[in-house]
N, C-alpha and C positions, 0 to 999 in steps of 0.2 A: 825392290823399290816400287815399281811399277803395280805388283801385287797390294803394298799398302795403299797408294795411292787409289788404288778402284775401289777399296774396304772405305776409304774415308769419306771419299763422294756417294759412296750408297749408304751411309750413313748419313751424313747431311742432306740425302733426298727422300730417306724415311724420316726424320723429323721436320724436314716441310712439309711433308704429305700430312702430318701426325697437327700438325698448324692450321693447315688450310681444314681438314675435319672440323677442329674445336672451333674455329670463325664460321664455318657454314653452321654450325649446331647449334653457337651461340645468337646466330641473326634468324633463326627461324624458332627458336623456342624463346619469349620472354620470362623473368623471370629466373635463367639460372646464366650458371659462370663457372668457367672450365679455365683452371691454370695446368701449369706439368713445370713439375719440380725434379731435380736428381736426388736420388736417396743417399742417406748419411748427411743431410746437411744440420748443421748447430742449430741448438734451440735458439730462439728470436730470430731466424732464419726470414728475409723476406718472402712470400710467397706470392700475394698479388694484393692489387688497392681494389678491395670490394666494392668500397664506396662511389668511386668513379665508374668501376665496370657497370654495377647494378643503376646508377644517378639515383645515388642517395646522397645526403649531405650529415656532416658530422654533427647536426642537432636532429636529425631524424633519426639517427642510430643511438639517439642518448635518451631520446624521451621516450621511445617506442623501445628501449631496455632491450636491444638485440643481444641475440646470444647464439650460441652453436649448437644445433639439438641432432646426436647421433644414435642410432639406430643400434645398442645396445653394446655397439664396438669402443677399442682404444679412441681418445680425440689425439688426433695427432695434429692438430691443426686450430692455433685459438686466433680469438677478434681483438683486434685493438681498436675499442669505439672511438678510442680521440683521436686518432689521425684516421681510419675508416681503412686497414688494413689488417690481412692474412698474414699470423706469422705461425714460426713452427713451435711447437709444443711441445715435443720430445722425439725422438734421434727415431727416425723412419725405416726399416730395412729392409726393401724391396723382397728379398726372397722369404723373409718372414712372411710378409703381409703378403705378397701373392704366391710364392715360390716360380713355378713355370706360364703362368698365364701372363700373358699378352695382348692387349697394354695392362700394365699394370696401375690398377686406380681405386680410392676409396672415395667415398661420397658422405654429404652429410649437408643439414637445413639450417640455414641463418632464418630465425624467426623473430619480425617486430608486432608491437603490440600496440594497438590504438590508431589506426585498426588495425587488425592483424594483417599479416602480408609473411607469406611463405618464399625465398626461396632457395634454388637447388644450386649447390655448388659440388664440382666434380674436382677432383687434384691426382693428375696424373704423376705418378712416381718415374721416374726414367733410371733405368739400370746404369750401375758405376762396375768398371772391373775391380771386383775387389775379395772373388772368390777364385781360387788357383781352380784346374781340373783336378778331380781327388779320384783314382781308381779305390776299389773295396776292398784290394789284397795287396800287399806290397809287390808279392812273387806269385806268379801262376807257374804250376808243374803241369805237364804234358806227358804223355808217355803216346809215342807212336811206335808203330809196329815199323823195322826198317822197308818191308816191301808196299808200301803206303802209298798207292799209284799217287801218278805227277796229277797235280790239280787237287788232291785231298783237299778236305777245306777245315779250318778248327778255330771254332767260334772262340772270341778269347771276350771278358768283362770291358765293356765298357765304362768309361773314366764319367763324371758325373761333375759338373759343375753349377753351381747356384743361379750365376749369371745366366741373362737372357741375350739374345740377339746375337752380336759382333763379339759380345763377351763370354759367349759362350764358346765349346768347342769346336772351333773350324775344322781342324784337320789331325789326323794320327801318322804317325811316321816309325816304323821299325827298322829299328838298327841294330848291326852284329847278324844280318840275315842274309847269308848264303844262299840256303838251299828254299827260304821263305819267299813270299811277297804278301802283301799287305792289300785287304779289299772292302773298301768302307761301302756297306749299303744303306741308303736314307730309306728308313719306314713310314706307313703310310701317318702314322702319328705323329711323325718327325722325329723318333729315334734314329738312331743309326743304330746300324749289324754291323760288327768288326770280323773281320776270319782273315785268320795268317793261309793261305793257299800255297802247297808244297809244289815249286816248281823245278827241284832237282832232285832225285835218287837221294834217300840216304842209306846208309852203307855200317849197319853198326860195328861192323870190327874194325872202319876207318875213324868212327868218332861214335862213339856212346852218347855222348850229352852235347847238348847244342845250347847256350845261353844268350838269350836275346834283349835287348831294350824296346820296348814299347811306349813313345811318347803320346799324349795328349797336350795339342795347342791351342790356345782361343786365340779370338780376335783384336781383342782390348789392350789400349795403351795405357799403362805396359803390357807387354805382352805377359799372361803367365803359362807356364805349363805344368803339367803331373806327369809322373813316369812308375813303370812297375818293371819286374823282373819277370822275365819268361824262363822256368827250365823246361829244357824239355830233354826226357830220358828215350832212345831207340831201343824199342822193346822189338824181340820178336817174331815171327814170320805169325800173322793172324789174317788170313786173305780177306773175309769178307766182314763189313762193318754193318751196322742195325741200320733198319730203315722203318722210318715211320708210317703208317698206316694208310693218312693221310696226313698231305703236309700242314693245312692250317685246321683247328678243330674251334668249332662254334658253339656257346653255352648262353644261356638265359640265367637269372638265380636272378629269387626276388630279396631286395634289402631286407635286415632286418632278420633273414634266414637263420638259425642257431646253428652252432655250432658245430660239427661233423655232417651238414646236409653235402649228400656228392651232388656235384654239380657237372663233371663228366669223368671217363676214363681214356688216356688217351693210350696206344698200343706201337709198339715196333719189332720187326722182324730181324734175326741176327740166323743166316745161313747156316753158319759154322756149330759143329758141335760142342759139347762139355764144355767146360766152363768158357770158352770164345762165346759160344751160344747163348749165352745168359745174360738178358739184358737187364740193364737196371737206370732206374729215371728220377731223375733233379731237375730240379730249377737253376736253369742259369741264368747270369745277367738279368737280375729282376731285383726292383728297387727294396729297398727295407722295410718300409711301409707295403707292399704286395706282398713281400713273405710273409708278414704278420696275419695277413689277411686269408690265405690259401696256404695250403699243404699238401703235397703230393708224395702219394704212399710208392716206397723205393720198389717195391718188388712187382705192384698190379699197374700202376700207371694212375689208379683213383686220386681225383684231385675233390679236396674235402672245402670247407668252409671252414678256417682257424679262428676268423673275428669278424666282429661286428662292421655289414657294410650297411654301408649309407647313400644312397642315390643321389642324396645333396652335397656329396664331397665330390665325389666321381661316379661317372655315368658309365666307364668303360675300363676294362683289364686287359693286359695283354703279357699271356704268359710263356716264356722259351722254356719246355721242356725237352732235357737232354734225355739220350736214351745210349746209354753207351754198354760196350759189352766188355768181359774182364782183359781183351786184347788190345784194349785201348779204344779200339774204332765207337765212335758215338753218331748219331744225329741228331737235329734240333726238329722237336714237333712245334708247332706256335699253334696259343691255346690262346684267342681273343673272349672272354666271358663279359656280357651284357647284364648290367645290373637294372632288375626293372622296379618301378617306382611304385610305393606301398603309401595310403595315406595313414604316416604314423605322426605327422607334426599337427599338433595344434595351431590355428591360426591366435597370434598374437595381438594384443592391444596395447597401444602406448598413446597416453596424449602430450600430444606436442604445445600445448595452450589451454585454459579451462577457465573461465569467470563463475565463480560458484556464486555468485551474486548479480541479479537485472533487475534495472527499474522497470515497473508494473504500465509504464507510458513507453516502453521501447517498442518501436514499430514491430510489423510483419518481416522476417527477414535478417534480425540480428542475431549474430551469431556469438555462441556462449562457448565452443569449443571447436578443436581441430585434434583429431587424431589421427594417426598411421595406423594400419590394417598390415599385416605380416603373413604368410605361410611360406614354409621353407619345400613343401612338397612341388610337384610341377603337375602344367597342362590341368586337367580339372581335377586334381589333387589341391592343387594350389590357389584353383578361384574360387575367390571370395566372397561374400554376399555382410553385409553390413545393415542393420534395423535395430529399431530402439524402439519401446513400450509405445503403443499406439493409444493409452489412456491420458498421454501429457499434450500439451499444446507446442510442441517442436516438431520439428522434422529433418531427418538427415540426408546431407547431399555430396554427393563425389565429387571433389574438384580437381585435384591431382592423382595422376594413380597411385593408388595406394593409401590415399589421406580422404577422410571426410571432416565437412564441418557441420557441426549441430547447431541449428538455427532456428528462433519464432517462427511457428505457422501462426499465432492468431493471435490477438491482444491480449494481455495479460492482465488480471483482474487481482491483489493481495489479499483485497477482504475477501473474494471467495475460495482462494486456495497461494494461503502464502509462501509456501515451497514444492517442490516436485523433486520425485525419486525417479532419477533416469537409467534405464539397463539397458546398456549397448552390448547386441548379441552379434556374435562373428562366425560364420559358417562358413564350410567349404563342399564341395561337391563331388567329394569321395565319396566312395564307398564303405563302409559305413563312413557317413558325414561327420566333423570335427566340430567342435567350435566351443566358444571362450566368451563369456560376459563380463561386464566390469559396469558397478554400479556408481555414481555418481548426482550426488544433491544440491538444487537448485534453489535457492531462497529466492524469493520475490522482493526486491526494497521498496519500501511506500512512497505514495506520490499522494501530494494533498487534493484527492480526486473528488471527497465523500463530505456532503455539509451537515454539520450537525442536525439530527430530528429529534426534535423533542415528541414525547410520549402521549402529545397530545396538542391539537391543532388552537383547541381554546381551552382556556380555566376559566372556571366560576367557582369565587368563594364566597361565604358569607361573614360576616363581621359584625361584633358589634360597638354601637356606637360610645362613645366615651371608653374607647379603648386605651390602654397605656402608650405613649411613644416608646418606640423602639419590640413592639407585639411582634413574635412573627408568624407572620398568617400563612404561609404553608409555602412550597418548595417547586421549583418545577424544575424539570430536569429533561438534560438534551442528550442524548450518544452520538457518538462521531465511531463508523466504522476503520477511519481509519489509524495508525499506529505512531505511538513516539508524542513528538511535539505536534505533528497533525491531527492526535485525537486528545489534544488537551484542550476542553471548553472554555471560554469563559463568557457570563451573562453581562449586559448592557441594560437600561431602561432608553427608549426611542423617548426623547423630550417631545411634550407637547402639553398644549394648555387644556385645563377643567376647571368649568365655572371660570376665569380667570385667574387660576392659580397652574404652578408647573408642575407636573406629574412629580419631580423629587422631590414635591414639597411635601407631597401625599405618603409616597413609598419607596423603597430604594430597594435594591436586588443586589445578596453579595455574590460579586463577580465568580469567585470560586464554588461558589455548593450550589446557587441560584436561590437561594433562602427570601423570599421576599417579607421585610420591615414594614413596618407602620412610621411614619416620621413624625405624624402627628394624632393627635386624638380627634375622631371622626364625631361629627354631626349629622346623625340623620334628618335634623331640620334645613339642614345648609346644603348636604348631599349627600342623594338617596344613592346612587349608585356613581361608577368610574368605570371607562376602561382605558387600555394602553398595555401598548407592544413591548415585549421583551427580545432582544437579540440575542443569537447563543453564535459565538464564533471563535473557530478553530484559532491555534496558533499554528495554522501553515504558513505559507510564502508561495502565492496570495494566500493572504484567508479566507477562509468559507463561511457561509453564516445562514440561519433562520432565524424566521421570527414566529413567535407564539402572542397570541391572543390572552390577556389575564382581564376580566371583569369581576370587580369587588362590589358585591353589596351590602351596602351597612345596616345594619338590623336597628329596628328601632327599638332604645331601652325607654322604661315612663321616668323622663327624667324633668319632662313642665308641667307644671301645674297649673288646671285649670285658671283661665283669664277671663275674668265679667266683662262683657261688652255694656250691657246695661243690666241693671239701673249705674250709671254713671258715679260711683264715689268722690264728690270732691269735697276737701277738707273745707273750704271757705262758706259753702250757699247750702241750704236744705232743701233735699225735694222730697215730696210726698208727692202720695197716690190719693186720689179724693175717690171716698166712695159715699153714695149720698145713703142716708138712712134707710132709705124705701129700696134698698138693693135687695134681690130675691135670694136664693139659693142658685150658689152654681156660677155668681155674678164673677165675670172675668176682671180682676184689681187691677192686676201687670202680669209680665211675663218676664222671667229674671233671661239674660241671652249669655252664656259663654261658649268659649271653645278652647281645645287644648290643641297645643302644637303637633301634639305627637301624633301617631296613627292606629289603623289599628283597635285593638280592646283598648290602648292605653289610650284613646280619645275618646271612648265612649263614655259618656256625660249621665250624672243621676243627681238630682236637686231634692235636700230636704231640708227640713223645717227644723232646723235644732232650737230656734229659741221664737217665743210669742207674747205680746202683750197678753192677747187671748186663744190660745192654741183651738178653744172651740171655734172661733171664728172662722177660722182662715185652713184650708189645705194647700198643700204643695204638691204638683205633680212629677211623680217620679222621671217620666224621661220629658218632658216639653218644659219644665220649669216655670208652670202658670202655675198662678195665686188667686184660686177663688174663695168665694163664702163657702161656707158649708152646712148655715143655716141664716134664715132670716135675721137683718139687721135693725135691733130695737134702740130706745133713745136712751136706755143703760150702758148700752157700751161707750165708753171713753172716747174721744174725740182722736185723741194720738196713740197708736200702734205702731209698734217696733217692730219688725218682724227680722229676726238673724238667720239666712238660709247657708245652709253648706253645699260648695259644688264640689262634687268628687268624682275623677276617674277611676275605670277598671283596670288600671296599672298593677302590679303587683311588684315593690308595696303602691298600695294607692296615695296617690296625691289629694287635693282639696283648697278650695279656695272659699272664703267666707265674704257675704255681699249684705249690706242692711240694708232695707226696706222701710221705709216709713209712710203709713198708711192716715190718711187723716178720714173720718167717719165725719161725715157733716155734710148738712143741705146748702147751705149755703156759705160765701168767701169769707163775712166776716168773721163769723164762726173759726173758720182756719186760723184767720190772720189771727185773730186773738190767742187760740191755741199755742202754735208755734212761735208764735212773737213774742208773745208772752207781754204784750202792752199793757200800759198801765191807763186808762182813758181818765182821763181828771173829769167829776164831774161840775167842776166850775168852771166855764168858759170865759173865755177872755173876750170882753166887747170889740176891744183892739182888730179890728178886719186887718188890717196892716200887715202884722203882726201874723198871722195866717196863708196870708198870700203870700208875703216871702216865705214861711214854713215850704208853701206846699209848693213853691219853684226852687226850693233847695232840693226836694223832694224826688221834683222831677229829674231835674239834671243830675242829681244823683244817680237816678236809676236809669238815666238816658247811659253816662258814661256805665254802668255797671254793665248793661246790656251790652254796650259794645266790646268790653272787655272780653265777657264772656263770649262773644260771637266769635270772636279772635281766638281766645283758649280753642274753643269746640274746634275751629279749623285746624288750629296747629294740631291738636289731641288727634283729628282724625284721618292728616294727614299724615304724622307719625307713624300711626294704626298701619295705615296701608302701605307705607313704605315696611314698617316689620313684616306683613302679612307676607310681603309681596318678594322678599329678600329672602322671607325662609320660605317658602312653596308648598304655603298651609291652604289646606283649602279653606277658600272662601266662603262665612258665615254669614250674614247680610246683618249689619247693624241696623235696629227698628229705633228711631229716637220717638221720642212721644207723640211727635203730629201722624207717624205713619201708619198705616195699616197694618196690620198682622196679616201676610200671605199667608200662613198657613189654616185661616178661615177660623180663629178663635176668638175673635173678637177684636178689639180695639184696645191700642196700649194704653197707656195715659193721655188724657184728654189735655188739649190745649186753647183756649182762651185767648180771641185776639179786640185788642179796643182801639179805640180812635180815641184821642183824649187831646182838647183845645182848651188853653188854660190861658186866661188875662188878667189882669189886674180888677178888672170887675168880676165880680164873683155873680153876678147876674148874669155875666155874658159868656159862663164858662158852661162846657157841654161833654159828653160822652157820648161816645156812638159807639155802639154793641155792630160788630162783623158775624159773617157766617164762620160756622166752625170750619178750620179746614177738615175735617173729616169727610164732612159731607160732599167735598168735592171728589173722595179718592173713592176708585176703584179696589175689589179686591181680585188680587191675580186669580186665585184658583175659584172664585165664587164660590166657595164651600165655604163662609159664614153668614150663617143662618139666625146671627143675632145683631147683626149688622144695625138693621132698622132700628129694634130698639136700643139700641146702647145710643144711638144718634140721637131719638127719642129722648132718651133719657138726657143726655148734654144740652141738647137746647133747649129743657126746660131748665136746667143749670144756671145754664148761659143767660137765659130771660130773668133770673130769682138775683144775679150777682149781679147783671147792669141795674137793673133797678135799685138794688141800694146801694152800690158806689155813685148812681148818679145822685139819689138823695144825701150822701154822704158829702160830697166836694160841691153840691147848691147849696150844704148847710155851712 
């Protein structure tokens, strides 16, 4: 009673101690969590509440998709993310999973995501009694010699139980033992040496066989136990028994050795002659798994290499070689062999996490994975060295032993390299060196970083004018480097006004191709040229955008035809040019004036002479449009001359405009008047003065209002003029009306005639007063005509020939 009672309190003060461990280990390491569970417990078994140990809460175990990531073992242990607890997975069995190690524990990573977050949880197993002690043989035979001094000793097999600790075996008891005692020794490995030591005489003609029980007891409630049968036959009189060489014998073998390498021999001495003398060697009391492994040859003592070792199962062997002789008598060599450590493992990769996809704006520092680094070798067999291709913009960093994470070293750029191919290499520090790569691809996702450019910072196109609406004049185009919906363009036209109209009224830009329209048909007299902005922008989120420059210029087509300035065409009044008889050769008549709207060859102006009263009379000059004589004027020529000139531009085709000329040949006004008036002068006069004088104040005021009319037309005519001139952005021609000068020094246009005329009812009292010409008042701008004087010359004797008989005409 007393015995259980101390078994149950050193129990209960190895699992406080096993308590107080896992609290100190969990308050200085963050990040992990140590439960201890007993094995065999049912699946859905509680194991512990992660969520509270670790202070997570059950929407950060759902959205960060926690899960269990083991290390390439059974899971014995899953998550239950909705309530944020450890349960069990499938039936656990301590001696499977560790067999004899102490404590007994598997480990394994709860991993969330966004951001990642690694950590370690440890699950102690705690042993149940639930394996008996099992000896190897039911019955062990013996055979000693009867004169077998007192204190013999005879190893017998030790009983083997799964369990660990209290559950294992405490203690052996033989019963049915007279002449025996029983003497347990603990090895330095924690085995125990079992040997029945002969503490009475046997006596073989008193008892031949002797049959004993051999119990093994463990600790564990229940209690179990195993038992085997001892015979033992009294052979003999054999005095002296083998002895071994030396008692413990020491071996090195490196793992991985093949098969028949000796690794030692070991040797013992047996006294006695002929067959006593002949010792022969086994293995006793050595576990199942060690016989597989070694073999000892029966007759030399050679102990060979059977199988395959491994320094990563076991580091150490320990072997009881019996050496006994055919008298019975044996002893025990003990044969400890050191397995030493080869680097045959590769180091391993496993990634615990991986983003094969980063945005191209992800800082310095973000991390795309998490892998575990493995070797099962030791000491610098086992250490590790971890690097990835130094041509990509990452770099890898150790954060727990064993794990690194691969993270940005530098900004990431898609349009200049939209994925990377990464080889994480694993090395070890063996001899020859090990290691293991594993390649992994990294896409770049786009970011609306890149604004469209167009292929050109300005356009100039040309156009021409009287184009069809809806033309399309030519194309500009924009690239966007970057991908998807971020590098889909679309063009804009930037509204603003030309000449007073809205750039869409002019041309339009389709959004999709950038194709720029004509809206309307272009005038190069209304406008020469336009510019305005084009926008190209992304469909990101923002969008991006540029602007391009487009200048159109519209070409000019000959689509006006020359327009007379003078001689003045009006359907109502006649004008003629006087030229007096005594005109010379060369005499300047007029000067015909047009201009064409257009520019260019298509305004370049040529005047001729398509039709003539008397074509000998008169030439036309090709580019000034003067009308001179071109021989002397006699008293045959006709009084009225018609002359039809054509103005024609260099257009092609060419345009033309027709202007008549009426030239009157005569010295003096009445002469005109008659011509063109075509009066009939009655040669009967009417005595009636009366009758006269109202005539000639009908006369007047007639031609008082006609004057004024006409003053009026002329203004509005020439107002018009310059509002056209002025609206299309023609250059300006200078209109010469009949009083002005000729600036370009060729004389004098049509001469003009001014009177003073006082009219009464007496015709005695009525008068005419002849004025100076305005000519003689004007200057010529370029003083380059040199005929200036006379043509003056010549009007004032005009002037003197026609007052004179309109005065005698209206005194008579």
């Amino acid at each position: 009673m007393m015995a259980s009672m101390w078994m149950m309190a050193d129990r209960g003060r190895r699992q406080a101690l096993v308590l107080i461990l896992c609290l100190i280990e969990l308050s200085a390491v963050a990040g992990q969590a140590r439960y201890s569970i007993p094995e065999e417990q049912a699946e859905g078994s509680f194991v512990g509440n992660i969520a509270r140990d670790l202070g997570l809460d059950f929407a950060r175990l759902i959205s960060g998709k926690a899960r269990i990531i083991t290390k390439g073992g059974r899971q014995y242990v899953d998550l239950n993310k909705d309530k944020g607890i450890l349960v069990i997975k499938e039936r656990i069995d301590r001696e499977e999973l560790c067999g004899k190690t102490t404590p007994c524990s598997f480990s394994f990573e709860v991993i969330l995501e966004n951001p990642i977050q690694l950590y370690r949880v440890t699950v102690e197993v705690t042993d149940i009694n639930d394996n008996s002690p099992l000896f190897p043989k039911d019955e062990i035979s013996l055979k000693i010699a009867e004169n077998a001094a007192l204190g013999t000793r005879f190893s017998l097999e030790n009983a083997d139980d799964s369990d660990v600790g209290v559950n294992d075996i405490q203690k052996y008891t033989l019963k049915h033992a007279d002449n025996f005692k029983l003497e347990v020794q603990n090895q330095p490995d924690g085995g125990r040496f079992v040997e029945m030591v002969l503490q009475n005489p046997l006596d073989r003609e008193k008892e031949e066989t002797h049959s004993l029980v051999l119990i093994a007891s463990d600790g564990g409630e229940p209690r179990r136990s195993g038992t085997v049968r001892i015979h033992i036959t009294v052979l003999d009189v054999n005095d002296n028994s083998p002895v071994c060489s030396q008692p413990v014998y020491k071996a090195e073998v490196k793992e991985n050795s093949p098969e028949g390498t000796v690794i030692t021999t070991v040797s013992a001495n047996d006294a006695d002659n002929g067959a006593n003398g002949q010792v022969t060697y086994s293995t006793a009391h050595v576990a199942k798994e060690t016989k597989q492994l070694f073999e000892v040859n029966v007759q030399t003592g050679e102990i060979k290499v059977a199988g395959k070792l491994d320094f990563e199962k076991s580091k150490t062997y320990q072997l009881n070689v019996q050496a006994s002789d055919h008298g019975g008598f044996s002893d025990t060599c003990k044969v400890i062999i050191q397995i030493t450590d080869e680097n045959d493992n590769v180091p391993t990769i496993q990634l615990m996490s991986f983003s094969n996809s980063i945005s191209e704006d992800s800082p310095p520092g973000t991390t795309i994975a998490v892998l575990n680094v493995d070797d099962e070798d030791f000491d610098g067999n086992g250490a590790v060295k971890c690097s990835i291709n130094s041509d990509v913009p990452f770099k890898i960093e150790s954060s727990l032993t064993g794990y690194y994470t691969i993270v940005t070293e530098d900004f990431l750029d898609r349009e200049s390299n939209p994925e990377y191919n990464l080889t994480i290499t694993v090395s070890d520090q063996g001899s020859p060196p090990l290691s293991s790569s594993k390649n992994i691809n990294v896409k770049v996702s786009d970011v609306n970083d890149s604004p469209p450019k167009f292929d050109h910072s300005e356009y100039t196109k040309t156009v021409a004018e009287n184009n069809s609406p809806g033309l399309s004049v030519f194309t500009v185009s924009a690239n966007d480097a970057d991908w998807g919906q971020n590098a889909r363009v679309s063009y804009f036209l930037q509204e603003r006004d030309i000449n007073g109209l809205a750039v869409s009224s002019l041309v339009s830009v389709n959004s999709d191709t950038g194709v720029i329209h004509a809206v309307r048909s272009f005038d190069y007299e209304q406008i020469k040229w336009f510019e305005f902005n084009v926008t190209a922008r992304d469909a990101g989120s923002p969008p991006l955008s540029s602007v391009a420059t487009v200048k159109i210029i519209v070409q000019d087509q000959n689509d006006n035809a020359p327009q007379v300035l003078y001689p003045v065409q009006t359907g109502g009044s006649l004008v003629a040019e006087m030229v007096p008889r005594s005109a010379d050769v060369g005499y300047l008549v007029t000067k015909v004036v047009a201009v064409d709207v257009d520019s260019g060859q298509n305004a370049w102006l040529s005047y001729k002479l398509q039709k003539a009263t008397d074509r000998a009379l008169f030439e036309m000059g090709l580019q000034n449009g003067e009308i001179r004589t071109i021989r002397q004027v006699t008293d045959k020529d006709a009084v009225k001359q018609r002359l039809t000139v054509i103005v024609e531009d260099n257009g092609q085709p060419s345009r033309s405009a027709t202007v008549i000329v009426n030239v009157a040949v005569a010295d003096s006004f009445p002469e005109v008047l008659s011509e063109f008036t075509e009066l009939t002068h009655d040669k009967e006069y009417n005595d009636n003065l009366t009758f006269y004088l109202v005539l000639a104040l009908a006369v007047v005021s007639f031609l008082f209002i006609t004057c004024l009319v006409v003053i009026i037309s002329v203004k509005i005519y020439r107002w018009r003029q310059s509002r056209i001139l002025y609206h299309s952005n023609l250059p300006v021609i200078p209109y010469y009306p009949p009083r002005y000068s000729d600036t370009l020094g060729t004389g004098t246009l049509p001469h003009v005639y001014n009177y003073e005329v006082c009219r009464t009812t007496d015709s005695r009292k009525s008068d005419m007063k002849y004025m100076q010409p305005m000519s003689q008042s004007l200057v010529s701008v370029d003083g380059a005509g040199d005929d200036v004087p006379e043509i003056n010359k010549q009007l004032s004797g005009n002037f003197s020939q026609m007052s004179t008989l309109v005065s005698h005409f209206l005194n008579y």
